[in-house]
C-alpha positions as CSV (number, residue, x, y, z in Angstrom):
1,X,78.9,136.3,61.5
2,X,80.5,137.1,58.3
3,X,78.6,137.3,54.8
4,X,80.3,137.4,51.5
5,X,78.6,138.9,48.5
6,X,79.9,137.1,45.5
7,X,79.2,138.7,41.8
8,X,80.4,137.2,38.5
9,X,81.1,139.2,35.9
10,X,81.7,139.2,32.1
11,X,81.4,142.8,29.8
12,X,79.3,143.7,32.5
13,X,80.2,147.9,32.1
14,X,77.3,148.4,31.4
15,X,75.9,147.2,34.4
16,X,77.7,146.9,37.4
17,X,78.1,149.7,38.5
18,X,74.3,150.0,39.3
19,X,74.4,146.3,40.5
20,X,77.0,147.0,43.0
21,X,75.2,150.7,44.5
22,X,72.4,148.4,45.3
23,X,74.4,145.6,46.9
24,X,76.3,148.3,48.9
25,X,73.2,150.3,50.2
26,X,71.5,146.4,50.9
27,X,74.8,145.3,52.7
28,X,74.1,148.0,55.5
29,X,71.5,145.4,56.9
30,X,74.5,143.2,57.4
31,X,76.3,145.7,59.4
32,X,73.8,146.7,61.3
33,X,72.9,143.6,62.6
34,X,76.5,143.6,63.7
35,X,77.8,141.1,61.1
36,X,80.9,141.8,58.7
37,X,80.6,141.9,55.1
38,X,83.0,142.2,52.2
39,X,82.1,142.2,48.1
40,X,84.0,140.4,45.5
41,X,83.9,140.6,42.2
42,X,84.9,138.2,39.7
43,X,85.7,139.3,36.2
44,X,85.0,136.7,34.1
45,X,88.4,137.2,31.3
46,X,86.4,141.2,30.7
47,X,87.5,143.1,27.6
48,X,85.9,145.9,28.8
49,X,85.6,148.1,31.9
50,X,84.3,145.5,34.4
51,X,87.8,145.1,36.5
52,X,87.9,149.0,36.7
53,X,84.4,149.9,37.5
54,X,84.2,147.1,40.6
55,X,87.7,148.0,41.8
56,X,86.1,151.9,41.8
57,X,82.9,150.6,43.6
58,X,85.5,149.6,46.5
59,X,84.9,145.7,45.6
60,X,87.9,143.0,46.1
61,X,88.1,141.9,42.4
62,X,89.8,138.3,41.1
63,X,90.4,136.6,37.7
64,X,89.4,133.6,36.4
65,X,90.1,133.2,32.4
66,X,87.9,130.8,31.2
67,X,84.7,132.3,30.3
68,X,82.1,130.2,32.6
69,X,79.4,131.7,34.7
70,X,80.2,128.3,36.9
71,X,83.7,128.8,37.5
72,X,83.1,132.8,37.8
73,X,81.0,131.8,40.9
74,X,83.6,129.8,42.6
75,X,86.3,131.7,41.6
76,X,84.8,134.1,43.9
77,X,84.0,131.4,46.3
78,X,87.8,130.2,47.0
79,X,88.7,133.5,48.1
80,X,85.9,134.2,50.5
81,X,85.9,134.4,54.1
82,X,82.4,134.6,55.0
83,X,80.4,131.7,56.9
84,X,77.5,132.5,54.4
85,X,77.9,133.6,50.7
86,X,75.3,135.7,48.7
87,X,76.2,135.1,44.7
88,X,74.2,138.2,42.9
89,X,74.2,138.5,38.7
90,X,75.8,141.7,37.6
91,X,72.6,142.7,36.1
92,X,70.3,142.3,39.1
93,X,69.3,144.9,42.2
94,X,68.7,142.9,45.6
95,X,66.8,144.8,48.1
96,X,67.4,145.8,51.8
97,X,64.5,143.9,52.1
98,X,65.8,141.0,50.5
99,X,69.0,141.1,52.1
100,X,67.1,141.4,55.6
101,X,64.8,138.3,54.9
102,X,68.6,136.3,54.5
103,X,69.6,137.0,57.8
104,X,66.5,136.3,59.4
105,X,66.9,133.0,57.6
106,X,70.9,132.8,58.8
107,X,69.6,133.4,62.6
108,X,66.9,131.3,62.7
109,X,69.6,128.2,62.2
110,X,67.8,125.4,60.0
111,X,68.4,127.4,56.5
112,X,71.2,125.6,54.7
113,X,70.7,127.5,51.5
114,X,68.0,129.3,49.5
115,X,67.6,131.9,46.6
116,X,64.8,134.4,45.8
117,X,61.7,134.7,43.4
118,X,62.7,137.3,40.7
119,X,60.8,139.9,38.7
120,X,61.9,142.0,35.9
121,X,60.2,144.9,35.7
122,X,58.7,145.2,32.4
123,X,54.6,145.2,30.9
124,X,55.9,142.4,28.4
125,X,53.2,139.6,28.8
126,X,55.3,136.6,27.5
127,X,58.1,138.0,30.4
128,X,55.9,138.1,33.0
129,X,54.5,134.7,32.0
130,X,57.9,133.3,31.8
131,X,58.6,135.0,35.5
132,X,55.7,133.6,37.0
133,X,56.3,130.2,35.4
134,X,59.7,129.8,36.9
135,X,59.1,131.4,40.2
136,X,56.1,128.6,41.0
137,X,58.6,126.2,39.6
138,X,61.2,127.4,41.7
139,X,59.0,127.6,45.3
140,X,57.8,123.9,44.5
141,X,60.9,122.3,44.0
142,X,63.5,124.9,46.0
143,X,65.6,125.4,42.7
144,X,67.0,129.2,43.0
145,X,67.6,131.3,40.1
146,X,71.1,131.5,39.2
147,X,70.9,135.6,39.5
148,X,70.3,135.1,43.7
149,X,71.3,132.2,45.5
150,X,72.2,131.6,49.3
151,X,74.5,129.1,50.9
152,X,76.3,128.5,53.9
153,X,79.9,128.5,53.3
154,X,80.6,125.0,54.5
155,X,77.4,123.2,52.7
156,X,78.7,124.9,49.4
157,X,82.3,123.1,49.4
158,X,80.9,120.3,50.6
159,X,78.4,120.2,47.6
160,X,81.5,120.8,45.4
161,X,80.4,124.4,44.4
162,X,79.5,124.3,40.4
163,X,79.6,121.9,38.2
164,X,82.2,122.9,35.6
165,X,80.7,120.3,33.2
166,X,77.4,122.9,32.5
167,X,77.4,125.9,31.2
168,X,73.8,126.8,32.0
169,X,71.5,125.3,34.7
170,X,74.1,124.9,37.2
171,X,72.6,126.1,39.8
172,X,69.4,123.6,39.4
173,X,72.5,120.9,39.7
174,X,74.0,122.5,42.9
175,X,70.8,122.5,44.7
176,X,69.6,119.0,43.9
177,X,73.4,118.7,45.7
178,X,72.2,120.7,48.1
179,X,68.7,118.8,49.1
180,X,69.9,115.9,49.9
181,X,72.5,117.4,52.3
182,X,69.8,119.9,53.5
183,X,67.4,116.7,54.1
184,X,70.7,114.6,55.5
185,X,71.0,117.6,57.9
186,X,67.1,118.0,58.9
187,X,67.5,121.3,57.8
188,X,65.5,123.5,55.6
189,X,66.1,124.9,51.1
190,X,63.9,128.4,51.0
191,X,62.8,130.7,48.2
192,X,62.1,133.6,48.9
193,X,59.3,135.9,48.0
194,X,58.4,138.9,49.8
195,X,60.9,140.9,48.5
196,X,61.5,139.7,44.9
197,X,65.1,140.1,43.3
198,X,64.8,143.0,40.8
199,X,66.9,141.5,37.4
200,X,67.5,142.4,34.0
201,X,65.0,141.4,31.1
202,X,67.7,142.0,28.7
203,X,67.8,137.8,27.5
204,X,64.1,138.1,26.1
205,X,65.0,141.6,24.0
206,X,68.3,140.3,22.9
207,X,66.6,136.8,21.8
208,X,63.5,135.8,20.4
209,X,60.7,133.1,21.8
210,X,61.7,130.6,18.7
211,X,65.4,130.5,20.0
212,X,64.6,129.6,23.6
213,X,61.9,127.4,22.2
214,X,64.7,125.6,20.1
215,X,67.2,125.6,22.5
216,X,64.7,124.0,25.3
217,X,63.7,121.3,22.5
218,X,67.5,120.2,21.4
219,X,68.0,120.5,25.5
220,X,65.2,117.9,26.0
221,X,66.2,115.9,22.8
222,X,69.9,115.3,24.0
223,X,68.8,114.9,27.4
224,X,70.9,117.9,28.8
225,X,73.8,117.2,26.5
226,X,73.6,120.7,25.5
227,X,74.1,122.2,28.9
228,X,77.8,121.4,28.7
229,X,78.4,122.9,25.7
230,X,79.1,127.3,25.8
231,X,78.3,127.0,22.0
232,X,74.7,125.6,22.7
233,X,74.1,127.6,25.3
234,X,74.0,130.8,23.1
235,X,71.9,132.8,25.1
236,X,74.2,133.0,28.5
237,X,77.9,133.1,26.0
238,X,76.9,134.4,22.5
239,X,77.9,138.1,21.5
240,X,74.6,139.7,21.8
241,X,75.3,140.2,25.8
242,X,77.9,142.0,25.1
243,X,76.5,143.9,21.8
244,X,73.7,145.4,23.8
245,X,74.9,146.0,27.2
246,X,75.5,149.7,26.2
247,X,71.9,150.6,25.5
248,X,70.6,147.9,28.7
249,X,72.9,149.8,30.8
250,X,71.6,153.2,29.8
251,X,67.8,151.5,30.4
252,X,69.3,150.4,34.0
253,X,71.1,154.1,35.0
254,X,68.0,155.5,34.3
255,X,65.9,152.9,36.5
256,X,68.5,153.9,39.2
257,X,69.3,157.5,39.4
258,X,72.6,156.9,37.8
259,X,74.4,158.8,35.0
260,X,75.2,156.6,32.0
């Protein structure tokens, strides 16, 4: 079995090099199960250190131009060789534990594809609230968060990957995809839970309730016409990821052990 660990990035200095100590100290499960495993990283057309700091961390790095968290993801995709790929945010920590609960899915032979619930770490109640919110959303209708998501290799091309039409909630639209092949197959969508994916509350400091709020209501509005727009989707492609992920990585280092 071979597993490939799939992280898009875009100015992600900040934090990758955190992200990708976790992933390598998780990917050990992997290998001691006796499976292969090999980490790409996609810079996403970085102006900053991201190429450098993955290449450093001993990960096979690749290009894609067009700033788009959906053709980041299978940029990385089209040069893997695993049978299974793991897509991980740059800003999020997976666990051994998490890691370990994959495989036992992979062995047990009916998972097609799955993600994890998430927490983020913080004593903000309107975060937590949110968290909660989308992980019962998430375990009743087997939508994974974009920040962890599952897939066997063959199911994901023959989903088509992600939509290049969206710019956010992509990964809702590949695993609606991926249902109906999962229920075509007789075979099983999970989520997750007993080891939560750790992930990075920087959205909800960076912007406030009102502009989710607003984008959410023009998103309803135009009946999803804003999720194929990068200019409506401010929150994932706006400037304030990248003004911030100085300080967010300093926060993140410290969480870790790491220098910033």
């Amino acid at each position: 079995m071979r597993i490939s660990v799939i992280v898009p990035a875009f100015n992600e200095a900040g934090h990758l090099g955190a992200t990708l100590d976790h992933i390598r100290s998780s990917m050990a499960v992997f290998e001691r199960a006796g499976w292969t495993a090999e980490l790409i990283v996609c810079d996403n057309n970085s102006t900053d250190a991201t190429a450098a700091i993955a290449a450093a961390a001993g990960a096979r790095v690749v290009f894609e131009p067009i700033n788009q968290i959906s053709r980041a993801r299978n940029a990385g995709a089209a040069v893997a060789s695993g049978d299974w790929l793991i897509f991980v945010d740059a800003d999020s920590h997976p666990s051994a534990g998490l890691f370990e609960s994959v495989a036992t899915q992979i062995r047990g032979g009916r998972c097609l594809a799955g993600g994890s619930t998430v927490t983020f770490g913080t004593r903000q109640v309107s975060v937590r609230l949110a968290a909660w919110a989308w992980n019962t959303c998430s375990r009743v209708t087997r939508w994974a968060a974009g920040s962890f998501i599952f897939c066997e290799r063959a199911a994901f091309l023959a989903a088509g990957g992600f939509s290049l039409d969206l710019f956010a909630a992509e990964e809702i639209d590949l695993f609606r995809r991926l249902k109906r092949r999962a229920r075509a197959e007789r075979r099983t969508i999970v989520i997750l839970r007993a080891h939560p994916l750790w992930t990075s509350d920087r959205k909800a400091r960076l912007y406030s309730p009102r502009e989710f709020l607003t984008f959410l209501l023009r998103t309803i509005v135009a009946r999803g016409a804003t999720l194929r727009s990068a200019g409506q989707c401010y929150a994932w492609y706006d400037g304030r990821r990248e003004d911030a992920g100085d300080r967010d990585g300093r926060v993140q280092s410290a969480c870790s052990g790491r220098p910033a």
